[in-house]
Every structure is written in C-alpha cells, then in structure tokens.
C-alpha positions in Angstrom: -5.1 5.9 -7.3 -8.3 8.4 -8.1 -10.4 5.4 -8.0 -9.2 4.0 -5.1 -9.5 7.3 -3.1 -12.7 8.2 -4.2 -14.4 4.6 -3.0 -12.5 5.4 0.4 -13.9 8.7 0.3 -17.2 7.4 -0.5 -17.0 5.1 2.8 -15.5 7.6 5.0 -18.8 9.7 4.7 -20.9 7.1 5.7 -19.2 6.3 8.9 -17.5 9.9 9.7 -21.5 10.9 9.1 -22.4 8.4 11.4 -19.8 10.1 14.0 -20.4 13.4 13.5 -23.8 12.8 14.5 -22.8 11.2 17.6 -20.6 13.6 18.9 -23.1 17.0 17.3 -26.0 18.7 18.6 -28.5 16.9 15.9 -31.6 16.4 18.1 -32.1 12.9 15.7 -28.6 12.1 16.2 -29.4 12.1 19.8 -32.7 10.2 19.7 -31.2 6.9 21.7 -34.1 4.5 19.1 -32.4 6.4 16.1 -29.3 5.9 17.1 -29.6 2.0 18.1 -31.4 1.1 14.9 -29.4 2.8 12.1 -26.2 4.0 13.3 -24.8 1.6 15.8 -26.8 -1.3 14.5 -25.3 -0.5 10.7 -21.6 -1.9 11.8 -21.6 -5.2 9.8 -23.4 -3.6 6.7 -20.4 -0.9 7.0 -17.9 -3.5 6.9 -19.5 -5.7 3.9 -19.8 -2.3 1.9 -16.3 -1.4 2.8 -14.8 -4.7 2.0 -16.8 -5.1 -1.4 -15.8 -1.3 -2.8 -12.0 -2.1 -1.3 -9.9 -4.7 -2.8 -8.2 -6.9 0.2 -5.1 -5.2 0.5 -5.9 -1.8 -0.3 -3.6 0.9 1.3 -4.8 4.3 2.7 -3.7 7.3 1.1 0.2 8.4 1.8 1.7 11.8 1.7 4.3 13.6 1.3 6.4 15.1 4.4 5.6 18.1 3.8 1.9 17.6 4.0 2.2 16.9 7.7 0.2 19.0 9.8 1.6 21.7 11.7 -0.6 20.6 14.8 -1.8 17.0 15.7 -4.2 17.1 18.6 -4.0 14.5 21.2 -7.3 12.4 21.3 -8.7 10.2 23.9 -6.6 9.8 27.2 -4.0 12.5 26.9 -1.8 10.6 30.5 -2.1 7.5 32.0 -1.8 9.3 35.1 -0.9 6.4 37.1 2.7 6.0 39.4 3.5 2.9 37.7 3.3 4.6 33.8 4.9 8.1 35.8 7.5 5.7 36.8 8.3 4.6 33.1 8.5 7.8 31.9 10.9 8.8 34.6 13.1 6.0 33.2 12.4 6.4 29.9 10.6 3.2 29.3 13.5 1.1 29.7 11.6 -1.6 31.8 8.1 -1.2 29.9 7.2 -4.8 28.4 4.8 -5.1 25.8 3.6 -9.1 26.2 2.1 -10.7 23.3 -0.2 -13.9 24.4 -3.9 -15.9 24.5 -3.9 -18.0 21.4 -0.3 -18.2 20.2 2.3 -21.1 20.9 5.6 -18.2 21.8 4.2 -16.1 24.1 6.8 -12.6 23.6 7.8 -10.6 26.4 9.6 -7.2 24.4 11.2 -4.1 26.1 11.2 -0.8 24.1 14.8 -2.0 23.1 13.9 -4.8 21.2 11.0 -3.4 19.9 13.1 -0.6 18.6 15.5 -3.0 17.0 12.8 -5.0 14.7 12.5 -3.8 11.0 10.0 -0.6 10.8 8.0 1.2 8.2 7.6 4.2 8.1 4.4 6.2 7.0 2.6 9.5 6.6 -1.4 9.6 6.7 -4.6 10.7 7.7 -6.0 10.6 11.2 -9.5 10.8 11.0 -11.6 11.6 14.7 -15.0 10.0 15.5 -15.2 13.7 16.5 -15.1 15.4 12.9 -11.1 16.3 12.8 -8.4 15.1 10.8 -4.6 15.5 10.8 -1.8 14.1 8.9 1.3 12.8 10.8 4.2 10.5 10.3 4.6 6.9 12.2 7.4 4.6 12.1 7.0 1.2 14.0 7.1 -2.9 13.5 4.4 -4.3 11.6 2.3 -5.8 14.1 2.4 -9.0 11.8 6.0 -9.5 12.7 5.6 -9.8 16.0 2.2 -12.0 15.5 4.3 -14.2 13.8 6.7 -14.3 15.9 4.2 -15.4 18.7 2.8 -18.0 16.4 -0.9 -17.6 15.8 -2.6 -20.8 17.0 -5.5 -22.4 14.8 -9.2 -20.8 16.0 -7.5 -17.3 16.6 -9.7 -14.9 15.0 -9.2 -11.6 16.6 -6.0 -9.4 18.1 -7.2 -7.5 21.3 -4.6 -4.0 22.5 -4.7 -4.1 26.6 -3.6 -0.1 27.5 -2.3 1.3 30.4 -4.6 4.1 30.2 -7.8 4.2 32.4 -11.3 5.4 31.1 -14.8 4.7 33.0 -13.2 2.7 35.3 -11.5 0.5 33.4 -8.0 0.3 31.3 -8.3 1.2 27.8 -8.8 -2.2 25.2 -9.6 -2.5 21.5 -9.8 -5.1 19.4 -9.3 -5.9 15.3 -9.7 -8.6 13.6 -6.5 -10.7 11.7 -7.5 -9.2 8.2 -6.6 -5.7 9.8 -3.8 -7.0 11.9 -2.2 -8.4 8.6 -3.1 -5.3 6.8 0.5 -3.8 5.4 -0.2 -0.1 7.2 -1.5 -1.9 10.2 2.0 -0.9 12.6 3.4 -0.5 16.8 4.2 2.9 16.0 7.0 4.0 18.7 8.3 7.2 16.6 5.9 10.1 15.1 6.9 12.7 12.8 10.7 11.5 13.6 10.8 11.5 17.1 9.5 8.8 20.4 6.3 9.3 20.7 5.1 12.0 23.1 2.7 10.7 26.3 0.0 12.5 24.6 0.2 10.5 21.5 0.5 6.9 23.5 4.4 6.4 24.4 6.2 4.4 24.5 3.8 2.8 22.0 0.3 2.8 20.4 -1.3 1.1 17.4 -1.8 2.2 13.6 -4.1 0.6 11.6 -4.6 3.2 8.8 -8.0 2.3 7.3 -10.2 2.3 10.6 -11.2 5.4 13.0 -8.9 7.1 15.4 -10.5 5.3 18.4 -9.1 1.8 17.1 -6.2 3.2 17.1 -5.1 2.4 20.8 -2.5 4.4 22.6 0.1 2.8 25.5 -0.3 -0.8 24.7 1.7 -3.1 26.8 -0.2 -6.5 26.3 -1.8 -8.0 22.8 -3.7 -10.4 23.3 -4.7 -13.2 20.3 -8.5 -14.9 21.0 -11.2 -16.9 19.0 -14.1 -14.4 20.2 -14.9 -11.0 21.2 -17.6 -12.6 23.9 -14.9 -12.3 26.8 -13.7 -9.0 25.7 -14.8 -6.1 28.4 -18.7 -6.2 27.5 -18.5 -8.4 24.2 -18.6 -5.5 21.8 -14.9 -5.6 21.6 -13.4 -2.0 22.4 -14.4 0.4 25.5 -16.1 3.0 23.6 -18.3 0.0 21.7 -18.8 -1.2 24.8 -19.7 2.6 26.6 -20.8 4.4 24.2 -21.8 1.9 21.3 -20.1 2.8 18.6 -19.6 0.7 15.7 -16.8 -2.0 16.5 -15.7 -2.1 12.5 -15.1 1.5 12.0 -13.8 1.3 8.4 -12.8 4.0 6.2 
C-alpha cells in the first residue's frame, strides 16, 4: 500500500502542479505559449507515465468513516437552474431518466428507482480540485460497468461520454473517459454521499465517480451516457467542456 500511494502521490504533483498553475497568479502559469506547450500539450505523456508507474487495476486510496471531512465544497455548477431540473426536484426525481446509448445493442432508459435498486459500492476517498483543494467524502452508487454491460458495448466503442443537465458557456455540461476508466472498480453513478441522496450541489439525483482522475471528470447530474468510437464529435473534439474552454488536459490522472 506505501508503494502504491507514493507513485500516486508522485503523479498527483505533476498534474495538480499543472492546475494550480492554471487557476494561481504565476505570471508563467499565465503565459498562453507556456501554457499551450508544456501544460496542456503534456496530457498524453501524463497518461503514459501514470499508466506505467500504476498497475491496471490499481485502486485509489480508501478511508476510514471517520476521516470524512467535516465540509465538502460544492465545485463546478452548484444548480442546474433550469424549470425542467426545478421541476425534478420538486418531485423528487421520480421521472428523471438516465438513458444509456450510441454504440451499444440495449439502449437503457432507468428512473432513479431502478437505479437505486441495482447492486452498489460504497466508498470513501479523496476529491482532489483542478483548483488546489481536497476533501474526503463517502459515495455509494452502481458501478457504471453494470449498467455498460447491461447496454451491451458494441465492437469499435472506445470511449463513454456523461451528457449533464447543467449549463456552462452556453452549453450543457459533457465529459468523457475512456473504457479502461469506465471499467475501473472505483469508477461508480454515485446517487448517495456520506449516507444520504445526493444534495443538488453535489449533482442529484446523480453524478459520476471515477476515483483516479481530477474533480472536473467527475460530472455532476448526468441523465444520458453516451458509448462512441471517437472524441472527434464530442463538443469541440477535446472531449469535456473545460478541455474544450479552457484546455485542460482531457486525461487528468492521479
């Protein structure tokens, strides 16, 4: 276990350094050539490094319930905002659908209730920000494999793209991972945190998990997944909203 959290720990600097000068006051950090060349542009050697130091399956560090932390911020979108999601909440989500489609031969329609009804895990770890915080919380939710399989992956799918409700420049909130994380054993719908439904400012009725990777991967009020061959046809081709506005690294591995 030391050795396996050390090589995280030795990853997680290089890309939370990367952050931190992205969202800081470091007049290099801010230099757009600097930032292009070795930051942004330093995504695929992040994910070879990563991968090579991590065996496949590797888990992120757990902890103990009493290790949660007493306050963990909201990131990102913090409400919808919109009278269709205000209407969900008003009924408690009982006619939210999360669809699961593009490359799959069973395309899934769910409501919360059968959501809620599938086998869960249940997991405490570390949320680490793009922006420089952290926080420890507890999740419970589906693996999101189960319901991949369910859906049947068809051959040539390469990459599972979260559609939000959420709006941000314009557009609704996406993300994208590839099957390796999707299949990861962390990687979970999370619908409960720290014991209870998850509260609008943490992504009810339900947002992703996928332990190893930065907070914004982690994509809040899902309601449609979406399997594809390529990331070309995904909001600008980058593959997420903040790659695509803001350029950060699409694998953001920790």
């Amino acid at each position: 276990m030391t050795r396996l959290i050390t090589r995280r720990g030795a990853v997680a600097g290089l890309t939370i350094g990367a952050g931190g000068l992205l969202s800081g006051c470091d007049a290099i950090g801010n230099n757009k050539l600097f930032r292009e060349a070795l930051i942004f542009r330093g995504s695929d050697w992040n994910e070879t490094l990563q991968r090579a130091l991590m065996k496949r399956g590797a888990l992120a560090p757990e902890y103990r319930p009493d290790q949660r932390s007493p306050i963990f911020r909201t990131n990102g979108t913090t409400n919808p905002g919109t009278s269709a999601y205000a209407a969900h909440v008003a009924n408690h989500f009982a006619d939210w659908k999360l669809t699961v489609d593009g490359m799959v031969k069973h395309p899934l329609s769910l409501t919360m209730a059968q959501l809620r009804s599938m086998p869960t895990r249940t997991q405490i770890t570390r949320h680490d920000c793009v922006e420089g915080w952290s926080a420890i919380g507890q999740w419970t939710g589906p693996h999101l494999s189960m319901l991949l399989d369910l859906a049947g992956l068809r051959d040539g799918a390469r990459y599972i793209v979260l559609h939000c409700a959420d709006r941000l420049y314009g557009r609704n909130y996406y993300e994208s991972i590839d099957l390796l994380a999707a299949y990861h054993p962390q990687t979970i719908l999370a619908w409960r945190m720290n014991g209870a439904p998850l509260q609008i400012g943490h992504g009810a009725p339900v947002r992703l998990r996928v332990e190893r990777q930065l907070g914004y991967k982690q994509a809040k009020y899902i309601n449609h997944i979406e399997a594809v061959s390529s990331l070309a046809s995904v909001g600008q081709g980058k593959g997420g909203l903040w790659e695509d506005v803001a350029n950060y690294d699409w694998y953001a591995g920790i």
